[in-house]
PDB file as gemmi writes it, atoms N, CA and C in Angstrom:
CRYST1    1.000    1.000    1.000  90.00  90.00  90.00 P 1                      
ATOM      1  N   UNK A   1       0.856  -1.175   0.000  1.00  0.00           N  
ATOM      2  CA  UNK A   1       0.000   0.000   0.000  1.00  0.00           C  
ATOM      3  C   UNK A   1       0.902   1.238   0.000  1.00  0.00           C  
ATOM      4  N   UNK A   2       0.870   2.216  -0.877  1.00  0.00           N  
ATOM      5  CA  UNK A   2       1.335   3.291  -0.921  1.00  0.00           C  
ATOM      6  C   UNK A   2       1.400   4.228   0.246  1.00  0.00           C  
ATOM      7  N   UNK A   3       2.263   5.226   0.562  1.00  0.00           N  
ATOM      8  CA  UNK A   3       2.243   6.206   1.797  1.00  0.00           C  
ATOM      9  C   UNK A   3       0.260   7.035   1.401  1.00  0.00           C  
ATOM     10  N   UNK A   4       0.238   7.540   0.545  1.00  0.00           N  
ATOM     11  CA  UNK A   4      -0.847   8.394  -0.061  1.00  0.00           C  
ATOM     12  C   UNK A   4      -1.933   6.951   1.152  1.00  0.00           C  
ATOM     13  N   UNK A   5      -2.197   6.083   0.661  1.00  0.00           N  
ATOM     14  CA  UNK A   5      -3.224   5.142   1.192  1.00  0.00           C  
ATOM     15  C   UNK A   5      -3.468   4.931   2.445  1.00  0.00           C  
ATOM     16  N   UNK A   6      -1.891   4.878   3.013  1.00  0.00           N  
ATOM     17  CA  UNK A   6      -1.725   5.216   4.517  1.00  0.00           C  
ATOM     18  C   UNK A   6      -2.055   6.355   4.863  1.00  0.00           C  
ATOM     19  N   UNK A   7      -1.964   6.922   4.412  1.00  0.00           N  
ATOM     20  CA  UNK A   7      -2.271   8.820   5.195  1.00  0.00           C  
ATOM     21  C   UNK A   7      -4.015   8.876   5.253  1.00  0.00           C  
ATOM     22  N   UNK A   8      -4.181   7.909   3.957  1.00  0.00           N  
ATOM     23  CA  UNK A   8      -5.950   8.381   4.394  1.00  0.00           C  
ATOM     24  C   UNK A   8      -6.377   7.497   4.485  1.00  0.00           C  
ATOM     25  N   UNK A   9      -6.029   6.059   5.213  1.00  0.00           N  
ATOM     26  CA  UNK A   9      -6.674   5.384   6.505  1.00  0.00           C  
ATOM     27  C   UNK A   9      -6.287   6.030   7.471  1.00  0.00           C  
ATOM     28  N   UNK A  10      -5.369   6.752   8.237  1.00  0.00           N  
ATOM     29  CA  UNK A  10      -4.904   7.138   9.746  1.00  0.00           C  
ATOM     30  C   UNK A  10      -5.889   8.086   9.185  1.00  0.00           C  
ATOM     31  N   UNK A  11      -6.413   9.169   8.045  1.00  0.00           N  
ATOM     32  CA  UNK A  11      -7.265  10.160   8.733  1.00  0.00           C  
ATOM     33  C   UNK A  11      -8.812   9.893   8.795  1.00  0.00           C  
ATOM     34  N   UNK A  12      -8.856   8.633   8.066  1.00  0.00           N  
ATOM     35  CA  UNK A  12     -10.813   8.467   8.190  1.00  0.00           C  
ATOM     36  C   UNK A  12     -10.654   7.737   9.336  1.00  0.00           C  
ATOM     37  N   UNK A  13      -9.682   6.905  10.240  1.00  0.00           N  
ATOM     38  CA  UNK A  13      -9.459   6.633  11.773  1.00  0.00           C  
ATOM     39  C   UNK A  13      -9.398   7.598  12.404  1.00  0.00           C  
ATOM     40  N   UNK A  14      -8.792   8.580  12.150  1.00  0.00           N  
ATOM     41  CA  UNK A  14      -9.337  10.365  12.851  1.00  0.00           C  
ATOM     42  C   UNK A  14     -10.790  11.048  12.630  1.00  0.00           C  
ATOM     43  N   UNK A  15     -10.954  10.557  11.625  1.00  0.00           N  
ATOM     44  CA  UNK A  15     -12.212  11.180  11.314  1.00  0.00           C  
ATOM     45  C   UNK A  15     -13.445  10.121  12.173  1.00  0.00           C  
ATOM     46  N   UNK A  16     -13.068   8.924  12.876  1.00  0.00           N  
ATOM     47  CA  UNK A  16     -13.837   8.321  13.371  1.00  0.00           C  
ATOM     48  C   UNK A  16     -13.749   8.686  15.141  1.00  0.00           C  
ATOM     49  N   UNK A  17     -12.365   9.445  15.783  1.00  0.00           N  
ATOM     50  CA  UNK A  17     -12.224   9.762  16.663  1.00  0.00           C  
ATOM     51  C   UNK A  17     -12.857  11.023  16.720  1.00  0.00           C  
ATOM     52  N   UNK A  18     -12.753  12.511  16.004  1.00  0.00           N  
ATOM     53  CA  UNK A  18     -13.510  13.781  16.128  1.00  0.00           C  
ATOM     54  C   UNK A  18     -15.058  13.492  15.993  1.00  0.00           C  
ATOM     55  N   UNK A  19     -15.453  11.904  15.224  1.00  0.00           N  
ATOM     56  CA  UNK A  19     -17.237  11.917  15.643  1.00  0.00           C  
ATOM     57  C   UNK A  19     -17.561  11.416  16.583  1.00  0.00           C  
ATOM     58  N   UNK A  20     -16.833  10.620  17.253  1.00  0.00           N  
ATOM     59  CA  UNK A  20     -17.401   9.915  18.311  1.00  0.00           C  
ATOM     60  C   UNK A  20     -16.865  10.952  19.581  1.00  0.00           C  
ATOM     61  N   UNK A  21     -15.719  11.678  19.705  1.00  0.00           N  
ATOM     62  CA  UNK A  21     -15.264  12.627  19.883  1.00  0.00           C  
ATOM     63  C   UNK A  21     -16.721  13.665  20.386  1.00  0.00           C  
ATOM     64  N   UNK A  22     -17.259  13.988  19.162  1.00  0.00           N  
ATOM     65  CA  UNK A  22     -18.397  14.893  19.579  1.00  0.00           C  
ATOM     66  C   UNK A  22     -19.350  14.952  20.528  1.00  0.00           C  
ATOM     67  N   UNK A  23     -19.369  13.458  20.896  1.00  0.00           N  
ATOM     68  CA  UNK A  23     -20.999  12.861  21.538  1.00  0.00           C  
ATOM     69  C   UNK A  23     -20.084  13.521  23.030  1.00  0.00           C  
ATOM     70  N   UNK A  24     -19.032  13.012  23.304  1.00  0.00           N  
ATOM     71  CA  UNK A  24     -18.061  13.538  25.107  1.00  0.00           C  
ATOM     72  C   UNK A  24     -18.067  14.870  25.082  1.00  0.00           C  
ATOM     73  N   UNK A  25     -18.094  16.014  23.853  1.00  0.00           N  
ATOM     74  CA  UNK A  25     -17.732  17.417  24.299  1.00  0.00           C  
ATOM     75  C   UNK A  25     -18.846  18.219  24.863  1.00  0.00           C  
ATOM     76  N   UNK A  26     -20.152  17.425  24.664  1.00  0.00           N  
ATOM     77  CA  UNK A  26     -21.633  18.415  25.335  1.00  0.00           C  
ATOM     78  C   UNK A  26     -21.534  19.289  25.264  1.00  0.00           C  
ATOM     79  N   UNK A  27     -21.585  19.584  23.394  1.00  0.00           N  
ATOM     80  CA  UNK A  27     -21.493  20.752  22.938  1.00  0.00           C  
ATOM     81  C   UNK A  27     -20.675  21.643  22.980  1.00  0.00           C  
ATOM     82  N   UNK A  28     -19.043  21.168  23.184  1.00  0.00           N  
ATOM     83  CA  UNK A  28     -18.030  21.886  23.063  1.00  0.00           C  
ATOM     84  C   UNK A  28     -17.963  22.814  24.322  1.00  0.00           C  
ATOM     85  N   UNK A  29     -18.542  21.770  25.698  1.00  0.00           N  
ATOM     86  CA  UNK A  29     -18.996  23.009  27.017  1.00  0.00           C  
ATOM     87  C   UNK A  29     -17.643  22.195  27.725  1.00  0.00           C  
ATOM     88  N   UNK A  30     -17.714  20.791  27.173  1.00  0.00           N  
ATOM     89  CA  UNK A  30     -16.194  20.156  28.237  1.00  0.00           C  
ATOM     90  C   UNK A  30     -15.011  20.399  27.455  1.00  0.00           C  
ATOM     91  N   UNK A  31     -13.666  21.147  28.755  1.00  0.00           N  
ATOM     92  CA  UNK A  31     -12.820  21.162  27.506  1.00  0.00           C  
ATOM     93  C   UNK A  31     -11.656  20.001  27.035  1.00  0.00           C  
ATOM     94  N   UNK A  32     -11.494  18.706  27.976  1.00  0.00           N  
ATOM     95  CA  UNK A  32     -10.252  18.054  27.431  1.00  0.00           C  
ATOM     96  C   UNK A  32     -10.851  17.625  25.991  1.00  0.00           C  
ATOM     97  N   UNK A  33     -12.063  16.545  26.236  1.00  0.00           N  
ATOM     98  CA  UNK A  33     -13.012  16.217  24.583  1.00  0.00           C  
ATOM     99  C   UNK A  33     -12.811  16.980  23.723  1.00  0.00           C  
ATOM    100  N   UNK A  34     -13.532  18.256  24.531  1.00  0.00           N  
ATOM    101  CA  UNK A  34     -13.319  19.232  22.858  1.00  0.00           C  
ATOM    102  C   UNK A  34     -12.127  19.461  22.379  1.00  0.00           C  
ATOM    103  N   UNK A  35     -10.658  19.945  22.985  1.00  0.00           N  
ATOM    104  CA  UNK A  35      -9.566  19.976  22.435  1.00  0.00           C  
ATOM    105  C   UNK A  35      -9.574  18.765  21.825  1.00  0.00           C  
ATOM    106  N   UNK A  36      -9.414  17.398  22.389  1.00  0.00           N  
ATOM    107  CA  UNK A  36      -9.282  16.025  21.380  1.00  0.00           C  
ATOM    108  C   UNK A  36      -9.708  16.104  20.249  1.00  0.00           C  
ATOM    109  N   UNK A  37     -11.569  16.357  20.600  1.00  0.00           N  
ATOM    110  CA  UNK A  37     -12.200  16.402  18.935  1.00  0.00           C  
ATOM    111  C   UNK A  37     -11.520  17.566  17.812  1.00  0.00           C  
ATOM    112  N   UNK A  38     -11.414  18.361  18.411  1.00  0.00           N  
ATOM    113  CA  UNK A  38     -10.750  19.633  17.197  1.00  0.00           C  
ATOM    114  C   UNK A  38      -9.449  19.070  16.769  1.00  0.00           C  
ATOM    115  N   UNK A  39      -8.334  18.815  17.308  1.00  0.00           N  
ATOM    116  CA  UNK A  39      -7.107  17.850  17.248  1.00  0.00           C  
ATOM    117  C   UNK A  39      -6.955  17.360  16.349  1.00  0.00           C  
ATOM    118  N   UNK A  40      -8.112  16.225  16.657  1.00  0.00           N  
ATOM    119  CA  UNK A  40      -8.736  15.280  15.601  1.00  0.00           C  
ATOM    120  C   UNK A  40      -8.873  15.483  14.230  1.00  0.00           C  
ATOM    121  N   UNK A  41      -9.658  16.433  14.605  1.00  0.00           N  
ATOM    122  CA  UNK A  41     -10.374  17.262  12.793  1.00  0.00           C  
ATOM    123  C   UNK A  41      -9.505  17.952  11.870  1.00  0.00           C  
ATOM    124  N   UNK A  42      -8.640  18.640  12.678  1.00  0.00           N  
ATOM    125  CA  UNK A  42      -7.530  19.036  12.261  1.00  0.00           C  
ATOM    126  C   UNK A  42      -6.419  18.163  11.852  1.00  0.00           C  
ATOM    127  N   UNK A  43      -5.923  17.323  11.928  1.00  0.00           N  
ATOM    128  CA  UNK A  43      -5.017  16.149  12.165  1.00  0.00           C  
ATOM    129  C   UNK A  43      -5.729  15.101  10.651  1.00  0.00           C  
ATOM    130  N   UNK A  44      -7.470  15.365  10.937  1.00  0.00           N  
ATOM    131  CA  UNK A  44      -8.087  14.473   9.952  1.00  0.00           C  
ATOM    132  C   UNK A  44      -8.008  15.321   8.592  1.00  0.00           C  
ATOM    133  N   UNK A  45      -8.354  16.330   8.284  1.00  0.00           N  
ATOM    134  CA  UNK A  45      -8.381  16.681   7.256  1.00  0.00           C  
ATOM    135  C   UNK A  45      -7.057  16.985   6.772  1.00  0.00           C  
ATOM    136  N   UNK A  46      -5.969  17.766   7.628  1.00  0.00           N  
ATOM    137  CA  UNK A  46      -4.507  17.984   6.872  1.00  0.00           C  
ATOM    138  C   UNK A  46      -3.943  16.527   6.539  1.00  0.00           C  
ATOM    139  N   UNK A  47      -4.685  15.352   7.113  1.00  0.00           N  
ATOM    140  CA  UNK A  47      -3.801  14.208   6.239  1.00  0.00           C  
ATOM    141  C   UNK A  47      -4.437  13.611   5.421  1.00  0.00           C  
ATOM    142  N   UNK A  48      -5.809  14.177   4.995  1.00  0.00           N  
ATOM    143  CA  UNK A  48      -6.675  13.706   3.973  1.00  0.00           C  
ATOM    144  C   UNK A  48      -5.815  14.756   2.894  1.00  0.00           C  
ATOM    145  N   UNK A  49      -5.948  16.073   2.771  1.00  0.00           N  
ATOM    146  CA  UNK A  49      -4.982  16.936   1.933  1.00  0.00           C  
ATOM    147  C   UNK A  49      -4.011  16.132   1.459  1.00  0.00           C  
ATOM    148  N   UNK A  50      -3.173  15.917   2.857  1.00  0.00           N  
ATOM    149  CA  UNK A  50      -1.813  15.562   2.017  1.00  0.00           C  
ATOM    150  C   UNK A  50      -1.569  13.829   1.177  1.00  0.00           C  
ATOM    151  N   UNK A  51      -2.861  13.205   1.994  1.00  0.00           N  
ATOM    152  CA  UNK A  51      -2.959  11.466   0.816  1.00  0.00           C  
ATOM    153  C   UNK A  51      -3.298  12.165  -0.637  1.00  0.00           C  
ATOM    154  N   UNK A  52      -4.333  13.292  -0.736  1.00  0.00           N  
ATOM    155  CA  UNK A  52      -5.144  13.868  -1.959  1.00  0.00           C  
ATOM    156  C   UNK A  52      -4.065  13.726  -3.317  1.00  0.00           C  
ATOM    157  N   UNK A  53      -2.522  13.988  -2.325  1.00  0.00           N  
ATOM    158  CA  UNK A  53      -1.399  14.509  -3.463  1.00  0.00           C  
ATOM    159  C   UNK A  53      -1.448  13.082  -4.675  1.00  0.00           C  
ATOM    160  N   UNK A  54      -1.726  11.984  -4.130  1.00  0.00           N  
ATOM    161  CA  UNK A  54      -1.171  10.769  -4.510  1.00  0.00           C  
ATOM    162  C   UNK A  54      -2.397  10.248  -5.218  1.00  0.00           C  
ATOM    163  N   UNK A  55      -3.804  10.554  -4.268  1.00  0.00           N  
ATOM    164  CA  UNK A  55      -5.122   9.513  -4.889  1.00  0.00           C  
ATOM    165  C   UNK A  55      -6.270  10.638  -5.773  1.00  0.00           C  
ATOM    166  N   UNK A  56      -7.042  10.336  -6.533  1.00  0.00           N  
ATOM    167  CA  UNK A  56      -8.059  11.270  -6.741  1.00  0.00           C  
ATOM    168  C   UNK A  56      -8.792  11.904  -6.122  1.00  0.00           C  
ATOM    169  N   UNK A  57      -9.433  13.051  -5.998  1.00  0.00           N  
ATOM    170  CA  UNK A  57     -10.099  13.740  -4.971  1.00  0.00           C  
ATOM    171  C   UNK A  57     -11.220  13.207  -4.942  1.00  0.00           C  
ATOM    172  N   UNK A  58     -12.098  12.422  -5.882  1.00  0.00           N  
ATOM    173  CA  UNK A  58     -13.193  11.650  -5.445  1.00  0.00           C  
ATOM    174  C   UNK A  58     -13.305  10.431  -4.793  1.00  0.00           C  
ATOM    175  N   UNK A  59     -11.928   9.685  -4.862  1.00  0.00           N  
ATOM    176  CA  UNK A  59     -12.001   8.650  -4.730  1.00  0.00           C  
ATOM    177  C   UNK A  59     -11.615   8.856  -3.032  1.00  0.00           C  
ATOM    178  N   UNK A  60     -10.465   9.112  -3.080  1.00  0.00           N  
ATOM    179  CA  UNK A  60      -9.945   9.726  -1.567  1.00  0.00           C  
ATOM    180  C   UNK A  60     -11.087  10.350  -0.615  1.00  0.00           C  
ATOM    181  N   UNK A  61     -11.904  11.334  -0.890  1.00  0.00           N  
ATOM    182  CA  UNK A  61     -12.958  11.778  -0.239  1.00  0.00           C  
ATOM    183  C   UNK A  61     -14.214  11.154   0.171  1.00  0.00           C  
ATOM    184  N   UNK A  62     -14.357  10.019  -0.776  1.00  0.00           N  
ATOM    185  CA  UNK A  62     -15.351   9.219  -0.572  1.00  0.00           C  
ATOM    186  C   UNK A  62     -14.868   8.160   0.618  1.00  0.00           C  
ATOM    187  N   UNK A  63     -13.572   7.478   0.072  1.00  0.00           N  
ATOM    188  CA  UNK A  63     -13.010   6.381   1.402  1.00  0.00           C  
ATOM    189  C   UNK A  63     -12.744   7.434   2.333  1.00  0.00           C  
ATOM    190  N   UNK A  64     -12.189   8.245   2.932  1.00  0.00           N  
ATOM    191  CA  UNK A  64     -12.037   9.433   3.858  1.00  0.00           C  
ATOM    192  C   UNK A  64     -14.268   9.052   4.406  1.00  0.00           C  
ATOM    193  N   UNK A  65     -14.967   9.357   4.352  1.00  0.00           N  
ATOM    194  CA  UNK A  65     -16.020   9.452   4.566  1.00  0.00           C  
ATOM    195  C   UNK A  65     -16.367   8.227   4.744  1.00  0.00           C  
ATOM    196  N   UNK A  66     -16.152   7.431   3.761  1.00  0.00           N  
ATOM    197  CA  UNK A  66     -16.373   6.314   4.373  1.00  0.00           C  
ATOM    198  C   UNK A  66     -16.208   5.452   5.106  1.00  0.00           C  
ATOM    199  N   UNK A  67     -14.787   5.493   5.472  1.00  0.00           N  
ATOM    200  CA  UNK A  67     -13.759   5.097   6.613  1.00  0.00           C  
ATOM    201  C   UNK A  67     -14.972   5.446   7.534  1.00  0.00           C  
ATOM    202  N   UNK A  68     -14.840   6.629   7.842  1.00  0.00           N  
ATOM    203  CA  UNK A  68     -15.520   7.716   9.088  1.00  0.00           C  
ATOM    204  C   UNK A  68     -17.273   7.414   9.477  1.00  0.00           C  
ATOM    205  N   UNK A  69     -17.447   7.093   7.875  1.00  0.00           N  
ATOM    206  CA  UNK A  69     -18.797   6.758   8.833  1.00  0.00           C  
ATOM    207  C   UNK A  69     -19.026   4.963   9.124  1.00  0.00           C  
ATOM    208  N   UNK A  70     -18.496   4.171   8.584  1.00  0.00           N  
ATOM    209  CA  UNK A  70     -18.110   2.863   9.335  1.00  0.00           C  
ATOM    210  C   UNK A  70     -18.221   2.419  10.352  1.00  0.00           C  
ATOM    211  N   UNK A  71     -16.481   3.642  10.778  1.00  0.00           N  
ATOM    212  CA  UNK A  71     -16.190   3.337  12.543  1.00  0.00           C  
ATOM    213  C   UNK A  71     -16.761   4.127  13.444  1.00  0.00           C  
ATOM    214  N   UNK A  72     -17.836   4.935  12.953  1.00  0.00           N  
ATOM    215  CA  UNK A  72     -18.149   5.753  13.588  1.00  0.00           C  
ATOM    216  C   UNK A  72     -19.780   5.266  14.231  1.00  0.00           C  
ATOM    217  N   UNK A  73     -20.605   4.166  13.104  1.00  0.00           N  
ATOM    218  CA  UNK A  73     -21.472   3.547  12.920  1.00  0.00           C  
ATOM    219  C   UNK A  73     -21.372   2.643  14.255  1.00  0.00           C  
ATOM    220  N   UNK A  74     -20.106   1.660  13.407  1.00  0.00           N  
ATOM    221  CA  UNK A  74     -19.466   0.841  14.701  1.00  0.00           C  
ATOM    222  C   UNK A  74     -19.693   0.999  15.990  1.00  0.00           C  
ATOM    223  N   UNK A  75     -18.993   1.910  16.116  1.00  0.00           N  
ATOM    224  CA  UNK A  75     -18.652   2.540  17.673  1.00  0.00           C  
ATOM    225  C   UNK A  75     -19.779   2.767  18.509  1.00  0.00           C  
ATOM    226  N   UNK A  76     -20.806   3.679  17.709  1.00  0.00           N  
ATOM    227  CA  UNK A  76     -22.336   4.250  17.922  1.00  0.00           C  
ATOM    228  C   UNK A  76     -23.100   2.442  18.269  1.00  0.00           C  
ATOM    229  N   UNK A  77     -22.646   2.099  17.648  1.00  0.00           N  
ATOM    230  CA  UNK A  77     -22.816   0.475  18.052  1.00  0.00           C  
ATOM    231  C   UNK A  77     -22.491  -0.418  19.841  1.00  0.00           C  
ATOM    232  N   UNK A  78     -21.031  -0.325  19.750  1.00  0.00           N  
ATOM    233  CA  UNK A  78     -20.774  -0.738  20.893  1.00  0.00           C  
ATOM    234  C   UNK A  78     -20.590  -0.136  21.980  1.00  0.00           C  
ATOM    235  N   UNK A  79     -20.082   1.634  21.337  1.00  0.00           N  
ATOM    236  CA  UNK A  79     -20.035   2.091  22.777  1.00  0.00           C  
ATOM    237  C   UNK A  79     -21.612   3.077  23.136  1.00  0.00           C  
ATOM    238  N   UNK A  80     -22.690   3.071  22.545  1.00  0.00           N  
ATOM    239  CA  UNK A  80     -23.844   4.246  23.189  1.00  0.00           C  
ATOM    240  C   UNK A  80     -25.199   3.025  22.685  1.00  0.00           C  
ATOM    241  N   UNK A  81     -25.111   1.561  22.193  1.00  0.00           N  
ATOM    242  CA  UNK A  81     -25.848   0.833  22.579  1.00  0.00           C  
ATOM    243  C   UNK A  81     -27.487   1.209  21.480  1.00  0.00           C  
ATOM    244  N   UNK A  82     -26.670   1.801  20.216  1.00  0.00           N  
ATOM    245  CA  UNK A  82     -27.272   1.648  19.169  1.00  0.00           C  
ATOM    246  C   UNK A  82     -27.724   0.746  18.496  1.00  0.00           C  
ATOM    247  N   UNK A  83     -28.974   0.592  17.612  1.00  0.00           N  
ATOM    248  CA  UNK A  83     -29.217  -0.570  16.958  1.00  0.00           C  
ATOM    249  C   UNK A  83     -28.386  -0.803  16.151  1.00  0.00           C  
ATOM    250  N   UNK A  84     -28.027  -2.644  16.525  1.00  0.00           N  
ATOM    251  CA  UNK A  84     -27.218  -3.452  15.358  1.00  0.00           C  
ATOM    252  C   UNK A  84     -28.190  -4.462  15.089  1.00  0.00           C  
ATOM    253  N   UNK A  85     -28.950  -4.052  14.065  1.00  0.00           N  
ATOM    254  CA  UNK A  85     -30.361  -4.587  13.702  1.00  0.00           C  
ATOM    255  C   UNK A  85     -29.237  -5.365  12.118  1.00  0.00           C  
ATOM    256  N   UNK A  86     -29.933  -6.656  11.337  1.00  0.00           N  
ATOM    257  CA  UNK A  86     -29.635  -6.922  10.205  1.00  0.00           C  
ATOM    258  C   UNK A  86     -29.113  -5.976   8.994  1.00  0.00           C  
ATOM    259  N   UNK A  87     -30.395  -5.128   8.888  1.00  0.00           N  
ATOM    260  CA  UNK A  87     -30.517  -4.214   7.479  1.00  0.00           C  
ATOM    261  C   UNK A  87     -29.385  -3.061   8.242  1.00  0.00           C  
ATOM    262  N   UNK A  88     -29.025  -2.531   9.277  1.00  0.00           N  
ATOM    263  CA  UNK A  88     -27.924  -1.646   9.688  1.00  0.00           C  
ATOM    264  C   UNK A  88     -26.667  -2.171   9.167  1.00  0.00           C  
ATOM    265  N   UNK A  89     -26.481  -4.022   9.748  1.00  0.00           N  
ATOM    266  CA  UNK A  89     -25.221  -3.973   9.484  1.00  0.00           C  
ATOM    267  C   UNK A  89     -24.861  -4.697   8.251  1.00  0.00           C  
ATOM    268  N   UNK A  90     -26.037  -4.943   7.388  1.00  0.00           N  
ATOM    269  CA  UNK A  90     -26.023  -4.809   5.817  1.00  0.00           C  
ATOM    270  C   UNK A  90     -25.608  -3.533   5.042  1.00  0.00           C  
ATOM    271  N   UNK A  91     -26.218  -2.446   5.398  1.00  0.00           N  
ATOM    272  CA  UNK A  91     -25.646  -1.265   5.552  1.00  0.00           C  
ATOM    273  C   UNK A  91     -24.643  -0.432   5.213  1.00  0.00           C  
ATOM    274  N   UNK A  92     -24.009  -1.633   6.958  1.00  0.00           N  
ATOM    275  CA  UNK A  92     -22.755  -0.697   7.151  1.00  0.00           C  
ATOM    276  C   UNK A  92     -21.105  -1.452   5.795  1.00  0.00           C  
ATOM    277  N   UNK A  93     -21.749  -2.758   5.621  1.00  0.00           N  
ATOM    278  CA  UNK A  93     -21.208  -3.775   4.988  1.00  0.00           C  
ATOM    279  C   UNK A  93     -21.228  -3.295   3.373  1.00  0.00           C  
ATOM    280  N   UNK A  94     -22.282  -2.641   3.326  1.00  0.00           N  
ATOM    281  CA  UNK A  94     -22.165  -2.052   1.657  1.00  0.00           C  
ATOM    282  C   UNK A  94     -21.381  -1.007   1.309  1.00  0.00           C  
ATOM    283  N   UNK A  95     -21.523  -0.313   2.852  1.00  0.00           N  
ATOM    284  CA  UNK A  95     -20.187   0.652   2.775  1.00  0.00           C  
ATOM    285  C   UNK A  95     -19.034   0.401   2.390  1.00  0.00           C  
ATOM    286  N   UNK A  96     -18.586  -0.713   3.170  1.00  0.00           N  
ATOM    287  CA  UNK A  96     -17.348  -0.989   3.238  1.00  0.00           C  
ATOM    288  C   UNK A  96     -16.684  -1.887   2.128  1.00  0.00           C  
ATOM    289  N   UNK A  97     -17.529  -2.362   1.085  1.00  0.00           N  
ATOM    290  CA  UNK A  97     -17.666  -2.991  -0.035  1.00  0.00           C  
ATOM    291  C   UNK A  97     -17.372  -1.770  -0.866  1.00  0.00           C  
ATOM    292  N   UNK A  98     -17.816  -1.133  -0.487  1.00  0.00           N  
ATOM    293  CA  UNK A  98     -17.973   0.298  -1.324  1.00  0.00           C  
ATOM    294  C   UNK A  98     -16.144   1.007  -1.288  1.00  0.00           C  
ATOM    295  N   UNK A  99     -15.875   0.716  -0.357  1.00  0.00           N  
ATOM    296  CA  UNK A  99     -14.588   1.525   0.154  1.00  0.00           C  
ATOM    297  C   UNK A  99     -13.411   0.595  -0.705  1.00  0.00           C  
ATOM    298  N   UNK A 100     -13.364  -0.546  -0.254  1.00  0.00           N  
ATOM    299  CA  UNK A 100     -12.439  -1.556  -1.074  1.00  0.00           C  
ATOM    300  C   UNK A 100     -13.138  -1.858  -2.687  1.00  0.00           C  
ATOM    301  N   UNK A 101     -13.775  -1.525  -2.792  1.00  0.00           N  
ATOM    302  CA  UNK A 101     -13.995  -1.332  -4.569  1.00  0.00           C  
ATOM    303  C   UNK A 101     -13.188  -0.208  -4.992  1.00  0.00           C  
ATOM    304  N   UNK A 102     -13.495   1.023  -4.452  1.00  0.00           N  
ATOM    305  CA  UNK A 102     -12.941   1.959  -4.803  1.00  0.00           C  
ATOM    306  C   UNK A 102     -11.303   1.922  -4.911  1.00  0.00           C  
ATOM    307  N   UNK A 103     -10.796   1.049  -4.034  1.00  0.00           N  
ATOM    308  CA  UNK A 103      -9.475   1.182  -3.243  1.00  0.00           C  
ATOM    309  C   UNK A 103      -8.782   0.183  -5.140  1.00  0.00           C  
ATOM    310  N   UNK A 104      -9.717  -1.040  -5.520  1.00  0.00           N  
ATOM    311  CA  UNK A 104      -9.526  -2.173  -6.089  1.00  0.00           C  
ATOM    312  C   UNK A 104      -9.547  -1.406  -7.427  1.00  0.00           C  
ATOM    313  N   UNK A 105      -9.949  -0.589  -7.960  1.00  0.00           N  
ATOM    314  CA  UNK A 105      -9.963   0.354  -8.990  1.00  0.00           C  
ATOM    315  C   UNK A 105      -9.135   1.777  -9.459  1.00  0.00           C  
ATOM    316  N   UNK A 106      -9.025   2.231  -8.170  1.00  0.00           N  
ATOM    317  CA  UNK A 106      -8.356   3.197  -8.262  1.00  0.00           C  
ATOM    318  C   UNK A 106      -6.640   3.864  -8.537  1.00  0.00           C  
ATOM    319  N   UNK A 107      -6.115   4.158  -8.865  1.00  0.00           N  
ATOM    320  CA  UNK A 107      -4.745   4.282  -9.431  1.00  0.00           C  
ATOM    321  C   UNK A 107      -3.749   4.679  -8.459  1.00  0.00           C  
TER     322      UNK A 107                                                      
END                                                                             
């Protein structure tokens, strides 16, 4: 896997920490969370930029998002006791079908 590929899995794994991130800051009123989540966002998008150099901006932006909403799905899953009903984690599975297609095509 190329550096470019690496840079934007570590940031849709950031991008899964600044959302889940959000639910602890209660509205940006607590401050260690909120510094984390901003961190995060920041940290997530300057290394989505800098994979951009290497992958297409659609393709990159879409796995970037999709990464993010995955683990973010996930998480909303195990850690706040969300439905993991069939058709959810059919779902979340088309996503991620979706992400490695893109990955299986892309240059």
């Amino acid at each position: 896997m190329s550096t470019s590929w690496i840079l934007l899995l570590v940031a849709g794994l950031l991008e899964v920490v600044w959302a889940i991130g959000l639910k602890y800051t209660d509205g940006f009123s607590r401050l260690i969370p909120s510094v984390i989540t901003i961190a995060a966002m920041i940290a997530s998008v300057w290394l989505l930029a800098l994979a951009l150099k290497g992958i297409p901006v659609g393709t990159g932006y879409a796995v970037w998002t999709g990464i993010g909403a995955v683990g973010t799905a996930i998480l909303g899953i195990v850690l706040f006791g969300e439905a993991a009903n069939a058709a959810r984690i059919a779902c979340i599975a088309l996503i991620v079908a979706g992400i490695f297609g893109l990955k299986l095509v892309s240059t």
